[in-house]
N, C-alpha and C positions, 0 to 999 in steps of 0.2 A: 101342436107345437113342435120344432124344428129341433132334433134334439143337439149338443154342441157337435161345432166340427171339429172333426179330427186333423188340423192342419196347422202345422208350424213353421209353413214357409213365409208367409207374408210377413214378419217380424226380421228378418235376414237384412230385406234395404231399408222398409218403413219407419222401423224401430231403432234397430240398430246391427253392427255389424256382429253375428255370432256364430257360434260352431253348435249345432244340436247333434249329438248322439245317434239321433233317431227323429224322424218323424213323426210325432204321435200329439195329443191332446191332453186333456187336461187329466192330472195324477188320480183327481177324481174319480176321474169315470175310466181311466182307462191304468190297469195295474200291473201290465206292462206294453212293452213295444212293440207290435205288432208287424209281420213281416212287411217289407216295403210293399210289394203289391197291394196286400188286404188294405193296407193304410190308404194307399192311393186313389182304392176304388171305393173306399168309404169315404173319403173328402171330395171326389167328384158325385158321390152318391148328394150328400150336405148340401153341393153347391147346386147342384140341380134341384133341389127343396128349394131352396133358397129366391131360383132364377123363376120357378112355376108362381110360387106368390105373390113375387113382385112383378111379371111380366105386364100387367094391366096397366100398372105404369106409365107406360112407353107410348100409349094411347095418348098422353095429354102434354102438355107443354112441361119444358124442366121446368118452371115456377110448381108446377101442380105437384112433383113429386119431393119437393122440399116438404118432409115430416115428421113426426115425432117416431122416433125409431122405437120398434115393437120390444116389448120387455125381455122376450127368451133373446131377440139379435144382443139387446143391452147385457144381458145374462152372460151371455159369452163369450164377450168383449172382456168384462169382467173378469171372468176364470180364467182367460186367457192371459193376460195380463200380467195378473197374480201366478198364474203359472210358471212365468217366466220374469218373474224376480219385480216388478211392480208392485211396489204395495198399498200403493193409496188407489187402488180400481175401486174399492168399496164406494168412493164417496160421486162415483160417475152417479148423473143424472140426466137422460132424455128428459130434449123441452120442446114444444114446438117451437118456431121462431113467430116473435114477433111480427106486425104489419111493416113495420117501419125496416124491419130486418129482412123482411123478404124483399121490398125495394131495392135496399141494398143489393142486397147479393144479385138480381138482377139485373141491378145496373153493373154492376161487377163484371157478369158473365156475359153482357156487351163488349164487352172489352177483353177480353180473353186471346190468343191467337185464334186462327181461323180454325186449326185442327183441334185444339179442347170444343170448340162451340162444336162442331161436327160430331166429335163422337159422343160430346154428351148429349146432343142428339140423340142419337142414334144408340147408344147403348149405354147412359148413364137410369139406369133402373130408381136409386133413389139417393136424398142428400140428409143425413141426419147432423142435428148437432147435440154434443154432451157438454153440461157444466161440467168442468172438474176432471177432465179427460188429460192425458199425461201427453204432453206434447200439440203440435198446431193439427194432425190430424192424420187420417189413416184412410187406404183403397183399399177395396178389398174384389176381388173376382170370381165372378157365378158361372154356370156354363148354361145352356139348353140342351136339349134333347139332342138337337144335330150338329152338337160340338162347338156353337159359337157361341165368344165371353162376353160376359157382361159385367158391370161392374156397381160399387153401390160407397159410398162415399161417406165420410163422419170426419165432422170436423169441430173442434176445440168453440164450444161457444163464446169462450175469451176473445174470438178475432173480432168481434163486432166491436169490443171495447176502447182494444187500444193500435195504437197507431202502427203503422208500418213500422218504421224507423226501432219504435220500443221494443217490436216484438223480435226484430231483426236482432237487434243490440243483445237480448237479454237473450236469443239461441247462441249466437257465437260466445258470448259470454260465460254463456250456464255451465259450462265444463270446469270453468276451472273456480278454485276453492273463493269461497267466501274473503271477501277484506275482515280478518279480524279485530282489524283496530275499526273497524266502521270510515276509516278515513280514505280522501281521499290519495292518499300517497304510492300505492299498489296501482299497478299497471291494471290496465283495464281496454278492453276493445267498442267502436260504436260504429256502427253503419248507420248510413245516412241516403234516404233516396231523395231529396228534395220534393216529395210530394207529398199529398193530404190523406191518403189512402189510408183505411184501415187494415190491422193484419190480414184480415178478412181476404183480400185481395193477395198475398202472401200464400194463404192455405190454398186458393183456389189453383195460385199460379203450379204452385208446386206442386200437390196431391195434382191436379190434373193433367201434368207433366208425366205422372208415373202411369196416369190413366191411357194418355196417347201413346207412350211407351211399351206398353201393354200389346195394346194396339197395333201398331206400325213397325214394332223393333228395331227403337233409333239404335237402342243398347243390343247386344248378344241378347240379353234375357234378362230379366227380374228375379226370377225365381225357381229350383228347378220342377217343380211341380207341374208350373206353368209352360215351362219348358219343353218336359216330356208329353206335356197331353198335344197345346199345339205342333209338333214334331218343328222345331226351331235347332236347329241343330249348328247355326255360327257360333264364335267362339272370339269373334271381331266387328267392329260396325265402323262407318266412317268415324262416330263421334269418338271413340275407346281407341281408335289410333293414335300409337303414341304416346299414350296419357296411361293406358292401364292394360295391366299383363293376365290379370284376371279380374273376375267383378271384384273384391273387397283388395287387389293388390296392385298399385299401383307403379308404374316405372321406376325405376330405382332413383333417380333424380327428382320424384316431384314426391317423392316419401318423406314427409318432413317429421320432425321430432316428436314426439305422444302420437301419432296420428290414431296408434291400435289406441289408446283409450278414451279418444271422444267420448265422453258420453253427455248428446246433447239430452238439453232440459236437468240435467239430473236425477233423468227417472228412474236408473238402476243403481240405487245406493249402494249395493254390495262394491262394484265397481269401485268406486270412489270416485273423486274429482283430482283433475291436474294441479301440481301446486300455481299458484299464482305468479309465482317469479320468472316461469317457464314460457308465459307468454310474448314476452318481447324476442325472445329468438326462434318462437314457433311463427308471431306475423310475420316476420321477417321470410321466414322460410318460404309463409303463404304466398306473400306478394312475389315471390317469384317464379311460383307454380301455375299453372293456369285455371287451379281451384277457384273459386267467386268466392268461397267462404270454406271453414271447418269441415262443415260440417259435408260440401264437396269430396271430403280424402274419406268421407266412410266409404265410397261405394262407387262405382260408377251409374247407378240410378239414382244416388242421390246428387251426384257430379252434374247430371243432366238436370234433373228437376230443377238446382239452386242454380244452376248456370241460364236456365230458359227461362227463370222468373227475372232473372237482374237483368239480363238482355232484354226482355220485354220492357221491363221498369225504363230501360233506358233508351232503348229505340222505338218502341211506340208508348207510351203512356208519360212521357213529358219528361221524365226521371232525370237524375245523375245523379250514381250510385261511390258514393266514396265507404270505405274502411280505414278509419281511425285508428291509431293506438295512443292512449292514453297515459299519462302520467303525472302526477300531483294537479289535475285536472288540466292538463297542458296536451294539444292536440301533440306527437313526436315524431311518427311517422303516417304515411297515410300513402294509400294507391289507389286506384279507380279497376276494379277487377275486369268491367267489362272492356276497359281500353287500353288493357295489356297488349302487346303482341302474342302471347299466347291465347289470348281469351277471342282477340280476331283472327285469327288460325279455324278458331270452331265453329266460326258463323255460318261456311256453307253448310255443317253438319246436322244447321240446325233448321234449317231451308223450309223444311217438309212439315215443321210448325204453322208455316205460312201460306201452302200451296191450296 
């Protein structure tokens, strides 16, 4: 059994935008912080556990490696989690997917850009899904033996359920406080892609955005873990021109109001959520940033990921992607993110999706 890893960098874009202290794992097992090196080479230690087991994998078609993810990966997810201020990790549950669900998702990843089908090819090792997982879904990256990454995939078994558009609506939305009168009269935000798609299509677009990312370094980097082992040493890329001064800091102009306290899903209570009334002057702000959504101003890998799914949504998959704002159930304002001028500014940057 694989024992956890000692690595706190993938939660930085995945998760959310944060400041660790230190690099290390869970308070459990580890009782204190260990020097950055030792840490470092104990997380490539993990991940190469990790890349030897599942190498076998890569032998069969991606259908074949959709599975029920192993109890210690589940285990660690878990602690990991809960480590870092989630508190419902307990109730995660590995399921296999259904017949009917592996269709899907197959048909899905038909349809994908050219570069997701390529590298999950080629180095997507395996695709789990959990009941009850905090958010649409999470990458995670292995190494081998002769330094190259690999990556392995868990995604929110909720995306089979429900539709694009609900799942879309209820991320941009989740940040900010609850209607407490239950009515409608509180500002409220909804995306709308005019297709049939389940969220499903959603997780894949984006977590597999982070995967070619990885990849190819549309962005400077992901993470700096990952950074330092592949020796990535920009600090700029075509797409972060312009738009972002560092990964989690954006230009001074496209910085819009709460941007620091996102917190999609509401999975970090400590946090709290935005008040509600702060949303008509925060869309506003959006619509004229060249964000696609929210949840775009955490990160510049998250800017990428939610900008190359609504692009896809809307240049090949039939789409047109609008952003609502709501009030006393009345549409008030509304813009179409992909057909900003700022949003067609970044289409050659995103070229290499498609090559």
């Amino acid at each position: 059994m694989l024992s956890a890893k000692p690595d706190m960098n993938k939660y930085i874009s995945h998760r959310a935008v944060l400041s660790f202290i230190c690099f290390g794992m869970l308070a459990a097992l580890l009782t204190a912080c260990k020097p950055f090196d030792s840490q470092y080479e104990a997380a490539l230690d993990w991940k190469r556990g990790v890349f030897q087991r599942l190498q076998g994998n890569l032998s069969g078609p991606i259908a074949s490696r959709i599975q029920k993810m192993p109890i210690d990966l589940l285990k660690t997810t878990q602690d990991y989690d809960r480590s870092i201020g989630i508190p419902n990790s307990d109730r995660y549950a590995a399921r296999d997917a259904t017949a009917d669900e592996l269709a899907l998702i197959k048909s899905y990843i038909d349809l994908l850009p050219r570069a997701h089908q390529k590298v999950f090819a080629s180095k997507l090792l395996a695709v789990y899904f959990i009941d009850g997982f905090s958010g649409a879904g999470m990458t995670e990256w292995v190494v081998d033996r002769e330094g190259h990454t690999y990556y392995y995939l868990i995604l929110n078994s909720s995306l089979f359920n429900i539709s694009i558009d609900d799942w879309l609506t209820y991320k941009e939305d989740s940040q900010f406080e609850s209607r407490l009168d239950k009515s409608t009269t509180s500002p409220s935000i909804r995306v709308r892609t005019q297709t049939n798609f389940k969220a499903l299509m959603y997780g894949l677009l984006h977590e597999g955005s982070h995967i070619v990312d990885y990849e190819l370094g549309v962005t400077p980097y992901i993470d700096p873990q990952h950074r330092r082992f592949i020796g990535r040493n920009k600090d700029r890329s075509d797409f972060t021109d312009g738009v972002w001064v560092q990964g989690s800091k954006p230009v001074e102009r496209y910085d819009f109001k709460h941007r620091g306290d996102i917190n999609t899903y509401g999975i970090f209570p400590k946090r709290g959520l935005i008040p509600r009334y702060e949303l008509p002057e925060m869309f506003s702000q959006l619509a004229k940033s060249p964000f696609v959504s929210f949840y775009s101003g955490t990160s510049w890998n998250e800017d990428l990921a939610d900008y190359v799914t609504y692009h896809h949504i809307e240049r090949y998959l039939g789409g047109s992607v609008t952003v609502e704002l709501l009030s006393a159930g009345n549409v008030v304002e509304r813009y179409a993110p992909v057909k900003t001028s700022l949003a067609k500014q970044r289409e050659k940057s995103v070229r290499i999706f498609y090559e």
